[in-house]
C-alpha positions as CSV (number, residue, x, y, z in Angstrom):
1,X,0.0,0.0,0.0
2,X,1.4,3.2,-1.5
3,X,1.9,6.3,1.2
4,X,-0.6,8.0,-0.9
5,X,-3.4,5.7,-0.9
6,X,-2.9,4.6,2.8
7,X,-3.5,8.7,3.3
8,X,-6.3,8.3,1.0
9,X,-7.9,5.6,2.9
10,X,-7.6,6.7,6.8
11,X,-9.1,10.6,5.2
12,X,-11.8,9.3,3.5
13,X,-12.9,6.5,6.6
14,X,-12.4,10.1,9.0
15,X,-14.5,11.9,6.6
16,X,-16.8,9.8,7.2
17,X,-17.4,10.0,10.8
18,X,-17.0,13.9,10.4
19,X,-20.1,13.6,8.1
20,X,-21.7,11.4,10.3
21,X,-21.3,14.1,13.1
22,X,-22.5,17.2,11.3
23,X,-25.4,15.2,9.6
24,X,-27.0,14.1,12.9
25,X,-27.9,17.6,13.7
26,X,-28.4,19.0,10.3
27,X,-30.9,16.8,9.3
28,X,-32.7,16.2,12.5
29,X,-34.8,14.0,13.3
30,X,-35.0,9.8,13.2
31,X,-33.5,10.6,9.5
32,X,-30.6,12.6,11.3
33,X,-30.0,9.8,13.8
34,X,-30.1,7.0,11.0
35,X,-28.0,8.8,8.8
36,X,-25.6,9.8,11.7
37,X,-25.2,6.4,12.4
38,X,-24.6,4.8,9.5
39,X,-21.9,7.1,8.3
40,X,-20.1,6.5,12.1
41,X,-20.6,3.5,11.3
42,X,-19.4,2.8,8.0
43,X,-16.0,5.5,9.2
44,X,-15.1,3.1,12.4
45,X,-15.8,0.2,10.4
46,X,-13.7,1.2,8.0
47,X,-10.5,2.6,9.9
48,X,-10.4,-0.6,11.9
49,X,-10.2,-2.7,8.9
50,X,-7.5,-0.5,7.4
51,X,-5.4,-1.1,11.0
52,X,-5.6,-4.6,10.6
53,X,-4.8,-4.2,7.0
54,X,-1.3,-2.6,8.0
55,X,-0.9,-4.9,11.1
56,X,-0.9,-7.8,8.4
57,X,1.1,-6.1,5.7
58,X,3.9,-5.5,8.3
59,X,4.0,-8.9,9.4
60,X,4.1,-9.5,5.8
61,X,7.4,-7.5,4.9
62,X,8.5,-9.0,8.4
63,X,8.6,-12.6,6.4
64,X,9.7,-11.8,3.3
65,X,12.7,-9.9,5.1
66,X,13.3,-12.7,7.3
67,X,13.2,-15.4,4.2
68,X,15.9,-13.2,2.1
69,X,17.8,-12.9,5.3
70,X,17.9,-16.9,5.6
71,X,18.5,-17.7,1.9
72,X,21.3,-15.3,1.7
73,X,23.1,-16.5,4.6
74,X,22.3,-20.8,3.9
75,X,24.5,-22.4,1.9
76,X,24.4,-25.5,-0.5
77,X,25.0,-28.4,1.3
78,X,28.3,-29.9,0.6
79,X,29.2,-33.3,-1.2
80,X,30.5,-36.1,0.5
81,X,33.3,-38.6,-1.4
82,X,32.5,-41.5,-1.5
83,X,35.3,-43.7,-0.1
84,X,36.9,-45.7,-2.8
């Protein structure tokens, strides 16, 4: 995930919940509250999914550092003679 669309992502799940925050007053009303609540919602829902998203792309680059680390460093095992 690019540093653009990870800034892209956590905006547009926190303009959600700001939405969700103006619109409960705004519109007024069960509508208000429905709305309100859907867009909070939808925001938290969506900014704890990105978290875990992150969590498991770091673990992710965690492994694939710890695999070059292990196949740089391993050598071919060596050949044994056979005795004669």
């Amino acid at each position: 995930m690019t540093p653009r669309t990870r800034l892209l992502s956590f905006g547009a799940a926190a303009l959600l919940i700001v939405l969700g925050v103006i619109a409960g007053p705004v519109l007024g009303g069960i509508t208000g509250e429905a709305v309100a609540i859907a867009l909070l919602s939808i925001g938290a829902i969506a900014i704890v999914s990105l978290v875990f998203l992150e969590v498991g792309l770091s673990e992710d680059r965690e492994r694939a550092r710890e695999r070059a680390g292990r196949t740089v460093r391993r050598r071919p095992p060596r050949r044994r003679r056979r005795p004669d």
